[in-house]
mmCIF file of the N, C-alpha and C atoms, coordinates in Angstrom:
data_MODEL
# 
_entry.id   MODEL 
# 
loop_
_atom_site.group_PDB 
_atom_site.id 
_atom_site.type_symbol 
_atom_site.label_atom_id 
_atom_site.label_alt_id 
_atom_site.label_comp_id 
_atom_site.label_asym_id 
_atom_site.label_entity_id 
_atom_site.label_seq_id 
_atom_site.pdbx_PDB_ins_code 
_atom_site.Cartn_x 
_atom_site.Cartn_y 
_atom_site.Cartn_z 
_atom_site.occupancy 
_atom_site.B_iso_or_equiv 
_atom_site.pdbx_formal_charge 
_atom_site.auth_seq_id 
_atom_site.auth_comp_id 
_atom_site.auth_asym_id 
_atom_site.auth_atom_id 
_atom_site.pdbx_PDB_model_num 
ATOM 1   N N  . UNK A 1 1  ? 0.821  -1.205  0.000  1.00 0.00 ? 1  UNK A N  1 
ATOM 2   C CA . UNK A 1 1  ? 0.000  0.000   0.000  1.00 0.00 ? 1  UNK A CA 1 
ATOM 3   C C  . UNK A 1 1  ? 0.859  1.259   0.000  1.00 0.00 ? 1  UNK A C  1 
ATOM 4   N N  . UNK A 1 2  ? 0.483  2.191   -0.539 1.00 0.00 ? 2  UNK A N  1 
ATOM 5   C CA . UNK A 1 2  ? 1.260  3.086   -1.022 1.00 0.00 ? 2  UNK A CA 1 
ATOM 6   C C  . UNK A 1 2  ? 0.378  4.623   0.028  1.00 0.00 ? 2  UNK A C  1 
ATOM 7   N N  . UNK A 1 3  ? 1.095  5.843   0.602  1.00 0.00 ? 3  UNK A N  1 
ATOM 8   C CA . UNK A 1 3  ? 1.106  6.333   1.426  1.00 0.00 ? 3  UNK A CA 1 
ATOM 9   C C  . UNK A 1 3  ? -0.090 7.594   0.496  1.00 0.00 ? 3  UNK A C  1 
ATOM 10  N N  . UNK A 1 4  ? -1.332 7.926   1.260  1.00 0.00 ? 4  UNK A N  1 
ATOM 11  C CA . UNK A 1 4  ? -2.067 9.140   0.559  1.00 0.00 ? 4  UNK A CA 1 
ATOM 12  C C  . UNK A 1 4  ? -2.118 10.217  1.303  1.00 0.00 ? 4  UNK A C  1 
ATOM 13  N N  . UNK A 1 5  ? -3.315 11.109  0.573  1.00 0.00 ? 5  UNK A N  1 
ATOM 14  C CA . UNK A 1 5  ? -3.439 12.155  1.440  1.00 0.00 ? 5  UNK A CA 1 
ATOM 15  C C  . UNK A 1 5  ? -4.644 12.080  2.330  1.00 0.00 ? 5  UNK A C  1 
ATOM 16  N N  . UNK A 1 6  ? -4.967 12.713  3.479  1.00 0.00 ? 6  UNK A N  1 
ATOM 17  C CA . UNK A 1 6  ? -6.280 12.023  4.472  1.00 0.00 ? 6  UNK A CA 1 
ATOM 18  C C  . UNK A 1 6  ? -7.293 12.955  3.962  1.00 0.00 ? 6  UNK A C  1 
ATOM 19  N N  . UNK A 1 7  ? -8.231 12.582  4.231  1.00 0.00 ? 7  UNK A N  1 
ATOM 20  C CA . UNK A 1 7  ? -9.516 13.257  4.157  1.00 0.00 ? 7  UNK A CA 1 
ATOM 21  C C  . UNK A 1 7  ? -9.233 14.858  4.293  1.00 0.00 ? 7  UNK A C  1 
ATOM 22  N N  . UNK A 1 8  ? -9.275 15.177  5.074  1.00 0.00 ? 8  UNK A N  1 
ATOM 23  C CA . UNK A 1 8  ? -8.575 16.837  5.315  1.00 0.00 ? 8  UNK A CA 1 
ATOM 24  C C  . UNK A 1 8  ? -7.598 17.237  4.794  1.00 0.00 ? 8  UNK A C  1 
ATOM 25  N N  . UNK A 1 9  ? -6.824 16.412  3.489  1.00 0.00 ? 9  UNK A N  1 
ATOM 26  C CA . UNK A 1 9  ? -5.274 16.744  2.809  1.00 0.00 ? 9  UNK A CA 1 
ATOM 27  C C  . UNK A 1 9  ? -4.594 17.511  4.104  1.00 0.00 ? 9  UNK A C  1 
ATOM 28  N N  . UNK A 1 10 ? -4.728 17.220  5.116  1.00 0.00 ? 10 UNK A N  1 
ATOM 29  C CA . UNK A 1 10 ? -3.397 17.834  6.302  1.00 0.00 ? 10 UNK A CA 1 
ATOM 30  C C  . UNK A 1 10 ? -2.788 16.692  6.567  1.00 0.00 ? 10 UNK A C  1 
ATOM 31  N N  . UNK A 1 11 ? -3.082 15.404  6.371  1.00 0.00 ? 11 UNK A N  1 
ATOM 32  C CA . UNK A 1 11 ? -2.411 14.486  6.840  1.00 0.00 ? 11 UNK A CA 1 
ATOM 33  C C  . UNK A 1 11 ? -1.876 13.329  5.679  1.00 0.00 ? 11 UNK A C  1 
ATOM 34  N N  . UNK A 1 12 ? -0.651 12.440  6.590  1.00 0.00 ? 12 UNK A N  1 
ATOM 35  C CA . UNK A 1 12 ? -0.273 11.268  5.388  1.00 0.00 ? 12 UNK A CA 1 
ATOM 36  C C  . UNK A 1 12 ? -1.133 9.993   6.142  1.00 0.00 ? 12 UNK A C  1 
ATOM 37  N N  . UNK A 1 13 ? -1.749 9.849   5.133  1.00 0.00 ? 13 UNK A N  1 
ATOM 38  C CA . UNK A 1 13 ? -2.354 8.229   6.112  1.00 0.00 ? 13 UNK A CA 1 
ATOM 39  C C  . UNK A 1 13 ? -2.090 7.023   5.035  1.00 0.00 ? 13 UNK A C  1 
ATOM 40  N N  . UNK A 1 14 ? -1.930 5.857   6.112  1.00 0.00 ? 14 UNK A N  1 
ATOM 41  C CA . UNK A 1 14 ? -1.704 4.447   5.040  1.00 0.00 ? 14 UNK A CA 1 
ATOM 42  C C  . UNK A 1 14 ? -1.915 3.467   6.121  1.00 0.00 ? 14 UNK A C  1 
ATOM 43  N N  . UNK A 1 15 ? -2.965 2.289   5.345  1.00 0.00 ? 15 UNK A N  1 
ATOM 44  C CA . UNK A 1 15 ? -3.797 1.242   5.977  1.00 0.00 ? 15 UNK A CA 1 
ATOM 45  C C  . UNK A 1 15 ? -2.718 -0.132  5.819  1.00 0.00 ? 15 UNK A C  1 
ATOM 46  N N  . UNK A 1 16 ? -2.550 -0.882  6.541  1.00 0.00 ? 16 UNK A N  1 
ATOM 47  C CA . UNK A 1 16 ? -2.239 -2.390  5.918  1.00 0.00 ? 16 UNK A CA 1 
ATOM 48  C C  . UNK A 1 16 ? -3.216 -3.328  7.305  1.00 0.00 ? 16 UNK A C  1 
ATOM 49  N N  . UNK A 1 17 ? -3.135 -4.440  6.400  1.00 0.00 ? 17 UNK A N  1 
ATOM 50  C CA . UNK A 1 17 ? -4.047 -5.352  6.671  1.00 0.00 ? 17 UNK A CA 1 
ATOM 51  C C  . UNK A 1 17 ? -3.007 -6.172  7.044  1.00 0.00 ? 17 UNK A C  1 
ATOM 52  N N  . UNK A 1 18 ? -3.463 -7.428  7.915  1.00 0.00 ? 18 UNK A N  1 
ATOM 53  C CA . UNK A 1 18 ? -2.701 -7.601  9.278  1.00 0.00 ? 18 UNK A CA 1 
ATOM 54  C C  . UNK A 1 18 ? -3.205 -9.662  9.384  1.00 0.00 ? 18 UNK A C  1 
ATOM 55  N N  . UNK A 1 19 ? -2.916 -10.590 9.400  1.00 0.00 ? 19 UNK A N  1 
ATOM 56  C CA . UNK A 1 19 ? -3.112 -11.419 9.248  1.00 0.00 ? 19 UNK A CA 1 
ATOM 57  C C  . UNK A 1 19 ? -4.013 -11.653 10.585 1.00 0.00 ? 19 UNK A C  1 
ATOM 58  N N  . UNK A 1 20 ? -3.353 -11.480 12.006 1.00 0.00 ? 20 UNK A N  1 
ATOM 59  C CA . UNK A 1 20 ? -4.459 -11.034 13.099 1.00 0.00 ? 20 UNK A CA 1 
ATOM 60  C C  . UNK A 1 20 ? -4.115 -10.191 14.252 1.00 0.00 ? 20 UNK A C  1 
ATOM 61  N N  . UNK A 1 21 ? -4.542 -10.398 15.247 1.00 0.00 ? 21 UNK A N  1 
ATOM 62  C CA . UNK A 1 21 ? -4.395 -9.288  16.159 1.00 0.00 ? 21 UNK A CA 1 
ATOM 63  C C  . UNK A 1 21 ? -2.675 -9.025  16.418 1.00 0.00 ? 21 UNK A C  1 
ATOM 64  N N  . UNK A 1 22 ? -1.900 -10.076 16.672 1.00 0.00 ? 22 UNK A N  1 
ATOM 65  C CA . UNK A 1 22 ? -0.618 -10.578 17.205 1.00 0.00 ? 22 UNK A CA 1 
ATOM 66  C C  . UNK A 1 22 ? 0.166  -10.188 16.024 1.00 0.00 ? 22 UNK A C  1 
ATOM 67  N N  . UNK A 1 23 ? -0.063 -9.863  14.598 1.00 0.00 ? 23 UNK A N  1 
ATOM 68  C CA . UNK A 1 23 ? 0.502  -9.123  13.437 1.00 0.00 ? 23 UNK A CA 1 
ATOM 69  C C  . UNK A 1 23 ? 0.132  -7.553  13.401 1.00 0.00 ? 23 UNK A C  1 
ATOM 70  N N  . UNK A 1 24 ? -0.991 -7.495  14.088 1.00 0.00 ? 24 UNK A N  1 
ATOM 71  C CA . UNK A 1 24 ? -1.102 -6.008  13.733 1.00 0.00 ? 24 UNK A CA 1 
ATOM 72  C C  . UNK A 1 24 ? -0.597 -5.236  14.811 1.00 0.00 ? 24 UNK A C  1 
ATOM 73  N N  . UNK A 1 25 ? -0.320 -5.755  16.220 1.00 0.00 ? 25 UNK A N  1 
ATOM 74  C CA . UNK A 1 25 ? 0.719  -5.212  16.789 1.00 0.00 ? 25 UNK A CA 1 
ATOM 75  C C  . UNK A 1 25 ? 2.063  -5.399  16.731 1.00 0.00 ? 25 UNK A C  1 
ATOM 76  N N  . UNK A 1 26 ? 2.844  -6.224  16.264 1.00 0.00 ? 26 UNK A N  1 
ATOM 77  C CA . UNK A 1 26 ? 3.652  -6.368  15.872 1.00 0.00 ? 26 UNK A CA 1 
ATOM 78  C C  . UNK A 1 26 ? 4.307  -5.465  15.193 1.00 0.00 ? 26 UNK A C  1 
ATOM 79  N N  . UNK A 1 27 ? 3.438  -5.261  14.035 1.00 0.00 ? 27 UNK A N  1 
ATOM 80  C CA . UNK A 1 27 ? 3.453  -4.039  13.253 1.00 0.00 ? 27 UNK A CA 1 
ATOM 81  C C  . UNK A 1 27 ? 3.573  -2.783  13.688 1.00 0.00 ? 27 UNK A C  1 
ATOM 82  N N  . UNK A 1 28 ? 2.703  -2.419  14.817 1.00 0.00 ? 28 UNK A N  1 
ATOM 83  C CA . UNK A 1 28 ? 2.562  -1.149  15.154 1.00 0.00 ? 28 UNK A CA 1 
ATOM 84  C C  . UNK A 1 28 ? 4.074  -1.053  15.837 1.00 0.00 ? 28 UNK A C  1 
ATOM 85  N N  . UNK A 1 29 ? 4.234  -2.251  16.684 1.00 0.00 ? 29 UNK A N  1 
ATOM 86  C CA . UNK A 1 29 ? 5.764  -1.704  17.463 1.00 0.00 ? 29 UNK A CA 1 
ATOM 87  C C  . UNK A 1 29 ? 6.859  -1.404  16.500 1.00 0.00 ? 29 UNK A C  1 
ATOM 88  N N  . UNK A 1 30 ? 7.196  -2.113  14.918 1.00 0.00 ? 30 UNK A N  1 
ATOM 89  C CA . UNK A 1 30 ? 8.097  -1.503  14.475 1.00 0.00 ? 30 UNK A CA 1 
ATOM 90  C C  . UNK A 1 30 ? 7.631  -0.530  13.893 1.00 0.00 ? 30 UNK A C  1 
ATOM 91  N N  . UNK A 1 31 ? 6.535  0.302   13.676 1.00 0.00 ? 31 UNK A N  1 
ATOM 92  C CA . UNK A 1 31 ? 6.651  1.599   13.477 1.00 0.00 ? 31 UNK A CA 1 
ATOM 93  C C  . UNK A 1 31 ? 6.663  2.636   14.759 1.00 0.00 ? 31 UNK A C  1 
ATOM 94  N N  . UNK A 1 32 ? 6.137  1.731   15.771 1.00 0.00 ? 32 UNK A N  1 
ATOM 95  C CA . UNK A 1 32 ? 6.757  2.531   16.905 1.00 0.00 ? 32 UNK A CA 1 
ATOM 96  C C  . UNK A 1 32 ? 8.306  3.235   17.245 1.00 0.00 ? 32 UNK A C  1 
ATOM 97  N N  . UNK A 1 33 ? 8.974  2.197   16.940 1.00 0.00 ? 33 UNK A N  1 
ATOM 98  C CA . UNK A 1 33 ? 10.281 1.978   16.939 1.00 0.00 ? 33 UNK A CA 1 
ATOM 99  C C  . UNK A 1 33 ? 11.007 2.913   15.813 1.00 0.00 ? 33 UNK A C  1 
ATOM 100 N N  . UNK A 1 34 ? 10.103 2.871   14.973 1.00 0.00 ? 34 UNK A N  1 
ATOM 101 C CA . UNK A 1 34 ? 10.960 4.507   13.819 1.00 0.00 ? 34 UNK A CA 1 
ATOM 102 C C  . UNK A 1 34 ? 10.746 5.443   14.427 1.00 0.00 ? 34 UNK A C  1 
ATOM 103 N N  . UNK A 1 35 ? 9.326  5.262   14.774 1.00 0.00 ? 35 UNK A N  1 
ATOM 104 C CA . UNK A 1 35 ? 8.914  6.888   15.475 1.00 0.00 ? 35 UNK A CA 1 
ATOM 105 C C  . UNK A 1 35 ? 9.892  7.122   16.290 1.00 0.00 ? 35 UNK A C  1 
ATOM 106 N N  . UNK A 1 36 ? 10.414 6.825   17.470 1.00 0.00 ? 36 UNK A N  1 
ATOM 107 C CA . UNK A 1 36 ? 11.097 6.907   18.657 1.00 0.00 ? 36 UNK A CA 1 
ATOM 108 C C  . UNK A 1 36 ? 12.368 7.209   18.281 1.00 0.00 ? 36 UNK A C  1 
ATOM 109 N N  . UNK A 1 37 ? 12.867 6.813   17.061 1.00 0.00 ? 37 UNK A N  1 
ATOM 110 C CA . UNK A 1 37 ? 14.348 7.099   16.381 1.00 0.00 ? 37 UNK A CA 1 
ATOM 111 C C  . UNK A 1 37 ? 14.682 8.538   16.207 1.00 0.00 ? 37 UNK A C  1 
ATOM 112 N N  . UNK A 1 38 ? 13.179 8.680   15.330 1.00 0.00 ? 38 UNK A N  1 
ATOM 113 C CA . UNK A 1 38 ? 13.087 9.765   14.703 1.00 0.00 ? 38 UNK A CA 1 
ATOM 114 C C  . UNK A 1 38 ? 12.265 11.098  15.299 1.00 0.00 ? 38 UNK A C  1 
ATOM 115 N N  . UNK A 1 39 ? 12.201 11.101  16.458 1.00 0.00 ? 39 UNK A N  1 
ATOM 116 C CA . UNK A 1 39 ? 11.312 11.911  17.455 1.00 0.00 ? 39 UNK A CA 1 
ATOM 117 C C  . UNK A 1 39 ? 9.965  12.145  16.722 1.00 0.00 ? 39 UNK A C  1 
ATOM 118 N N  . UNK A 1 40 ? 9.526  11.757  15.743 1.00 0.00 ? 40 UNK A N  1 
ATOM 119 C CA . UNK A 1 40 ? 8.476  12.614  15.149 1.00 0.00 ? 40 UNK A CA 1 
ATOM 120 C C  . UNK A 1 40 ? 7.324  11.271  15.629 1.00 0.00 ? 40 UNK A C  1 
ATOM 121 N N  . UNK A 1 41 ? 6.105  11.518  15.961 1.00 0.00 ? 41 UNK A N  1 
ATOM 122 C CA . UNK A 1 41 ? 4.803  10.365  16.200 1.00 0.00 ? 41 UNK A CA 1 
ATOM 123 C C  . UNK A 1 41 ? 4.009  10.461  15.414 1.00 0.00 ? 41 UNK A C  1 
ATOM 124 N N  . UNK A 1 42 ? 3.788  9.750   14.716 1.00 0.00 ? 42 UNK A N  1 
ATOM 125 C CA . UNK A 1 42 ? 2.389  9.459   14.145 1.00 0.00 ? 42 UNK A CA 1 
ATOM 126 C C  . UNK A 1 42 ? 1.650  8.898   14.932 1.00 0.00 ? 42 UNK A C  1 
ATOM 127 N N  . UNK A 1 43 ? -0.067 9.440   14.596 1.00 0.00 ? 43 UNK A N  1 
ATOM 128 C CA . UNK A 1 43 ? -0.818 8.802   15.206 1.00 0.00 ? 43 UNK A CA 1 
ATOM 129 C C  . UNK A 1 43 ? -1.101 7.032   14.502 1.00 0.00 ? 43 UNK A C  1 
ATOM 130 N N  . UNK A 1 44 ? -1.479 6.393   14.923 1.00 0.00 ? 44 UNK A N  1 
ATOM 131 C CA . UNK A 1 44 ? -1.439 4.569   15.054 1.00 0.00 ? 44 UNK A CA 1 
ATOM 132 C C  . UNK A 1 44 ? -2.637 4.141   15.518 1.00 0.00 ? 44 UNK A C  1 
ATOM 133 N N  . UNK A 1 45 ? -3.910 3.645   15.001 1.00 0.00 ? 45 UNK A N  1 
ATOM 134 C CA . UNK A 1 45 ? -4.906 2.728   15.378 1.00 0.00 ? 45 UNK A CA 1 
ATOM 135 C C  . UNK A 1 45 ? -4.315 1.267   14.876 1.00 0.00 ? 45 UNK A C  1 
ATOM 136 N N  . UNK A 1 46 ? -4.681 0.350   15.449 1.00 0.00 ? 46 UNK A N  1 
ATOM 137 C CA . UNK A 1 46 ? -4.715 -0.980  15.116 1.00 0.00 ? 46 UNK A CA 1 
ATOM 138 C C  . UNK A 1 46 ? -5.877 -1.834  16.323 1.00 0.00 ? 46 UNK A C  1 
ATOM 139 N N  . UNK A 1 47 ? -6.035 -3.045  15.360 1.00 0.00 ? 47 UNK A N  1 
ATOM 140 C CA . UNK A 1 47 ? -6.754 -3.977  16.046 1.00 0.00 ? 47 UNK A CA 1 
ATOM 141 C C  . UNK A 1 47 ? -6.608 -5.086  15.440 1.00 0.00 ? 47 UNK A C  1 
ATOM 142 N N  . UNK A 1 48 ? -7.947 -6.335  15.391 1.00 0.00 ? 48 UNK A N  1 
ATOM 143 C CA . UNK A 1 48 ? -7.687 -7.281  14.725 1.00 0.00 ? 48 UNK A CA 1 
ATOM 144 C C  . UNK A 1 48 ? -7.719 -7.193  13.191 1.00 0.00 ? 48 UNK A C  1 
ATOM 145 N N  . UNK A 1 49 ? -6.221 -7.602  12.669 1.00 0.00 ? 49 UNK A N  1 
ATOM 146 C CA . UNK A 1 49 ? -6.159 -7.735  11.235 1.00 0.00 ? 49 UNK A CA 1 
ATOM 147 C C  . UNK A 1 49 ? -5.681 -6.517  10.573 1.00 0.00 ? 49 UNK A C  1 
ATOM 148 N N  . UNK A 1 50 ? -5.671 -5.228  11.517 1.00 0.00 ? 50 UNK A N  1 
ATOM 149 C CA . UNK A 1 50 ? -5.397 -3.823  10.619 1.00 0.00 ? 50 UNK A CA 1 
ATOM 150 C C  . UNK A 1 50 ? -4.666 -2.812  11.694 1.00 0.00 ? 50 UNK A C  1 
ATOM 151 N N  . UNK A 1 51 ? -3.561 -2.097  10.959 1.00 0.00 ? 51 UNK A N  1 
ATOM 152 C CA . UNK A 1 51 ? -3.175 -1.095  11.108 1.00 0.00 ? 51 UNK A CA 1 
ATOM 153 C C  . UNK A 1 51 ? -3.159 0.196   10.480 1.00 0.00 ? 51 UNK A C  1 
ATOM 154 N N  . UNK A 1 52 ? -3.656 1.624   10.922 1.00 0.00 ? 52 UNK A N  1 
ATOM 155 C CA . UNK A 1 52 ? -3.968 2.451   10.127 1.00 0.00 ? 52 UNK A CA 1 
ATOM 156 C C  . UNK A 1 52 ? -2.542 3.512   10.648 1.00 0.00 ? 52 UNK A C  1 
ATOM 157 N N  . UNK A 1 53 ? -2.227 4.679   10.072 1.00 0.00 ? 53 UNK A N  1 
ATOM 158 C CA . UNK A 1 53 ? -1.387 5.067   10.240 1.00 0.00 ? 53 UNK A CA 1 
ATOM 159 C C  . UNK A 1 53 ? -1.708 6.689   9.563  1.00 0.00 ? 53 UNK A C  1 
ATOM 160 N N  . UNK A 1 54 ? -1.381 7.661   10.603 1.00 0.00 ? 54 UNK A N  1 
ATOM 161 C CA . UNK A 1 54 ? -1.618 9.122   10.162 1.00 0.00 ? 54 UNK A CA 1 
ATOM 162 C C  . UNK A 1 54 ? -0.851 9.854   10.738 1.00 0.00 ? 54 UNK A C  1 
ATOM 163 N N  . UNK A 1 55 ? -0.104 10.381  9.872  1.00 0.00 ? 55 UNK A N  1 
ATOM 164 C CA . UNK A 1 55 ? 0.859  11.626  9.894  1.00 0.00 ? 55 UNK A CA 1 
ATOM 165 C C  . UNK A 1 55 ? 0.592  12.762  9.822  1.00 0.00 ? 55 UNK A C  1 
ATOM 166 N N  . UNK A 1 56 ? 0.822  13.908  10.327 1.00 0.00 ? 56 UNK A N  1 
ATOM 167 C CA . UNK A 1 56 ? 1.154  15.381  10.386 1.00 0.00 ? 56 UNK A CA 1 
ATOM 168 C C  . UNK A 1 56 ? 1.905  15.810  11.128 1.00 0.00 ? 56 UNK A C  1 
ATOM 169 N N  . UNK A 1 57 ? 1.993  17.357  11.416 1.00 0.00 ? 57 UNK A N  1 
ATOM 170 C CA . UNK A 1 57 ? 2.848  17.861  12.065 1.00 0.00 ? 57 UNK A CA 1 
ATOM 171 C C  . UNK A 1 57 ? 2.410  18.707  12.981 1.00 0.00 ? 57 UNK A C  1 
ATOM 172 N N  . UNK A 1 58 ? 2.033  18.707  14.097 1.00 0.00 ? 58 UNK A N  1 
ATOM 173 C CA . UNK A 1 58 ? 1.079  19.365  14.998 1.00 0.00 ? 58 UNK A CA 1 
ATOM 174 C C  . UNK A 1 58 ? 1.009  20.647  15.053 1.00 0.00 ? 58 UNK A C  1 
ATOM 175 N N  . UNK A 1 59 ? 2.891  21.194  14.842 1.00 0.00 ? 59 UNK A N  1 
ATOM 176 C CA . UNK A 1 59 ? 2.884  22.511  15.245 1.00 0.00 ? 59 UNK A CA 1 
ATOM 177 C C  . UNK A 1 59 ? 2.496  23.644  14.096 1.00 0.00 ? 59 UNK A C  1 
ATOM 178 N N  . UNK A 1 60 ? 2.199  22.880  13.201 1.00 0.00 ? 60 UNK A N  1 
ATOM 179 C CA . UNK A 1 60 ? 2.540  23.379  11.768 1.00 0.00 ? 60 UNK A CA 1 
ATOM 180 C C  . UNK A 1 60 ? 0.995  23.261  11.497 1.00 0.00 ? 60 UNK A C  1 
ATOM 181 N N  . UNK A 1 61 ? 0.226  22.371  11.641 1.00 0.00 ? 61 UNK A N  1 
ATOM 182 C CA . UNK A 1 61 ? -1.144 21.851  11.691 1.00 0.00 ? 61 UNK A CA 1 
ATOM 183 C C  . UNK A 1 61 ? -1.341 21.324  10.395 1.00 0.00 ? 61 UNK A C  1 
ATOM 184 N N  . UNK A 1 62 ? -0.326 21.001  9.486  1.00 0.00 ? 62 UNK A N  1 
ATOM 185 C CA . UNK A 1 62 ? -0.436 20.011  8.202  1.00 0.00 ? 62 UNK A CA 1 
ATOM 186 C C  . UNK A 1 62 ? 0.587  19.035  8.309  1.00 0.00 ? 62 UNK A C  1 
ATOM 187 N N  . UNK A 1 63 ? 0.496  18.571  6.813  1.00 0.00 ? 63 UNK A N  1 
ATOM 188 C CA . UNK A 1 63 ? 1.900  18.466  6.631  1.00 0.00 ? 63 UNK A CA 1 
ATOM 189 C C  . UNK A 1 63 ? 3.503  18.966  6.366  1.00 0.00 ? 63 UNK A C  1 
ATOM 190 N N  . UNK A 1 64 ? 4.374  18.663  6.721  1.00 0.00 ? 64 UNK A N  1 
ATOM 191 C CA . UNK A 1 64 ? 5.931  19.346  6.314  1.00 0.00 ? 64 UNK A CA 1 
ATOM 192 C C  . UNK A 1 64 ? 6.917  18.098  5.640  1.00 0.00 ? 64 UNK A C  1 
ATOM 193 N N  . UNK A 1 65 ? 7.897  18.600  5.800  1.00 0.00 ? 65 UNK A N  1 
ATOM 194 C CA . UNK A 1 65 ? 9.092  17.731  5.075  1.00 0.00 ? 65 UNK A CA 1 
ATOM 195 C C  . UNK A 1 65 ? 9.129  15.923  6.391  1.00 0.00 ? 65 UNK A C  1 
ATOM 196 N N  . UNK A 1 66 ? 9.617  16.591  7.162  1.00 0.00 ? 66 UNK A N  1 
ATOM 197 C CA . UNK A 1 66 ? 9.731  15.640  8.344  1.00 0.00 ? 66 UNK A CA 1 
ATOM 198 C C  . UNK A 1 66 ? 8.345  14.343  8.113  1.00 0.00 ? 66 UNK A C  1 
ATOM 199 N N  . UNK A 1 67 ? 7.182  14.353  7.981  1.00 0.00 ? 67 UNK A N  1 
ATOM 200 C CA . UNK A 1 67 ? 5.957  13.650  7.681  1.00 0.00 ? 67 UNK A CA 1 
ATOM 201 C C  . UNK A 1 67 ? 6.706  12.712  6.347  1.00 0.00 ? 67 UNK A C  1 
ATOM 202 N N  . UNK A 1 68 ? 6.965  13.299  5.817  1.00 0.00 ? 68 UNK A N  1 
ATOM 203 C CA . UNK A 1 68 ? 7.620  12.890  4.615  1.00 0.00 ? 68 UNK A CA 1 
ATOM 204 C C  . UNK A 1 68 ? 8.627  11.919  4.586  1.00 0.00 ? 68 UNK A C  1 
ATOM 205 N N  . UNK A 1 69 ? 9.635  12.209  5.290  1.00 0.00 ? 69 UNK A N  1 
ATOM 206 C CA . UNK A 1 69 ? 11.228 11.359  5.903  1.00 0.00 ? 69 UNK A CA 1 
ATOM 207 C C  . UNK A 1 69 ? 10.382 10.315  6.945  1.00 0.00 ? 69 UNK A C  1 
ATOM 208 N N  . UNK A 1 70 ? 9.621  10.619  7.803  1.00 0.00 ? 70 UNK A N  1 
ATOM 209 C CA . UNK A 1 70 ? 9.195  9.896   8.553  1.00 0.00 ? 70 UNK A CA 1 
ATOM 210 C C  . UNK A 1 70 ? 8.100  8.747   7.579  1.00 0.00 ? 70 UNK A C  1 
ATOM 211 N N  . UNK A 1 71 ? 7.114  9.091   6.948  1.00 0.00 ? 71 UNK A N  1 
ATOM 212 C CA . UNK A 1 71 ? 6.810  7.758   6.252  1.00 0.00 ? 71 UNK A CA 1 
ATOM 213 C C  . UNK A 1 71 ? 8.274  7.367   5.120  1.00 0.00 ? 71 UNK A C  1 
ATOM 214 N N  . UNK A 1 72 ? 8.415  7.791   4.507  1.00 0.00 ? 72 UNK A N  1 
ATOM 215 C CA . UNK A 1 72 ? 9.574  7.157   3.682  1.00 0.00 ? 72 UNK A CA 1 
ATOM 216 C C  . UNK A 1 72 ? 10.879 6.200   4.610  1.00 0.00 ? 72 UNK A C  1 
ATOM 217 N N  . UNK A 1 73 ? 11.409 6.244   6.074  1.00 0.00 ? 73 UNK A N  1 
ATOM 218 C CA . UNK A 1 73 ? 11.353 5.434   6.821  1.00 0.00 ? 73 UNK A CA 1 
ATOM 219 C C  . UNK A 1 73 ? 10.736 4.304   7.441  1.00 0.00 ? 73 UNK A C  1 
ATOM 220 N N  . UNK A 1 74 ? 9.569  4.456   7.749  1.00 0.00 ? 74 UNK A N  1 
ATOM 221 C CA . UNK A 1 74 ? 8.726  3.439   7.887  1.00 0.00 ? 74 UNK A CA 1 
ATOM 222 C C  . UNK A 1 74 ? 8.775  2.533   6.438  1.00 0.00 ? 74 UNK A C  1 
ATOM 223 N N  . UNK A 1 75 ? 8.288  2.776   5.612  1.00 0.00 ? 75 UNK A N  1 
ATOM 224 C CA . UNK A 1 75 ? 8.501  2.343   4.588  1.00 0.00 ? 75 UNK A CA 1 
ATOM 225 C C  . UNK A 1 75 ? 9.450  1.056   4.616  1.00 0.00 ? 75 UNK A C  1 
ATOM 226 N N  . UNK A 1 76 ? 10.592 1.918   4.847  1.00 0.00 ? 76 UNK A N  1 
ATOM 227 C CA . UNK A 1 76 ? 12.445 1.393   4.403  1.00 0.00 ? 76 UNK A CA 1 
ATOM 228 C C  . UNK A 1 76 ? 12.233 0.091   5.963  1.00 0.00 ? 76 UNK A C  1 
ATOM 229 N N  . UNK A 1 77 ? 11.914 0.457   7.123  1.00 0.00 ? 77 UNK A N  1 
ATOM 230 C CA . UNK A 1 77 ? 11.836 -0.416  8.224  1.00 0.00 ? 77 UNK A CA 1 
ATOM 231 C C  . UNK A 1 77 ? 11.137 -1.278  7.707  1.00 0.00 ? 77 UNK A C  1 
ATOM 232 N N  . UNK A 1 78 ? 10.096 -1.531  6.623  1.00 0.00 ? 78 UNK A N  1 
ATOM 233 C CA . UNK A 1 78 ? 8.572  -2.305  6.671  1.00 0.00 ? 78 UNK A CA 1 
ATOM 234 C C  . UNK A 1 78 ? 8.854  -3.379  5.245  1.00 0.00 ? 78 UNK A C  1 
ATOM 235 N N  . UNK A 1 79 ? 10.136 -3.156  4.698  1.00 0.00 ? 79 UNK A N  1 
ATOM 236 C CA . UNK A 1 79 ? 10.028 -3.587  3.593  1.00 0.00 ? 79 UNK A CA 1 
ATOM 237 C C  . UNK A 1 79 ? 11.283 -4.470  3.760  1.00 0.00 ? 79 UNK A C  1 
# 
């Protein structure tokens, strides 16, 4: 799945689907784990089978460059 723009174009959001609960956290911790590298957080829902994933930049109240480096990392961790 490839990274879009959210409903409000202020944010980066991207879904993956998750075999079950014990994959979709899994998941979330290694994008936890970029986040934490990279000081920047995305927000993170997951449950059974899915992880959703939304980026911005709070202070800025859209997106910036950093949203950008930060999914294109995840990415590079996920692949």
């Amino acid at each position: 799945p490839s990274w879009n723009s959210g409903e409000d174009n202020r944010t980066l959001v991207k879904s993956f689907l998750t075999e079950d609960f014990d994959s979709a956290l899994a998941l979330t911790n290694r994008i936890a784990e970029v986040a934490k590298i990279e000081g920047h957080f995305p927000d993170i829902k997951f449950g059974w089978k899915y992880v959703f994933i939304s980026i911005y930049t709070h202070v800025v109240g859209g997106i910036c460059e950093n949203d950008f480096i930060l999914a294109a990392k995840i990415d590079t961790a996920l692949s």
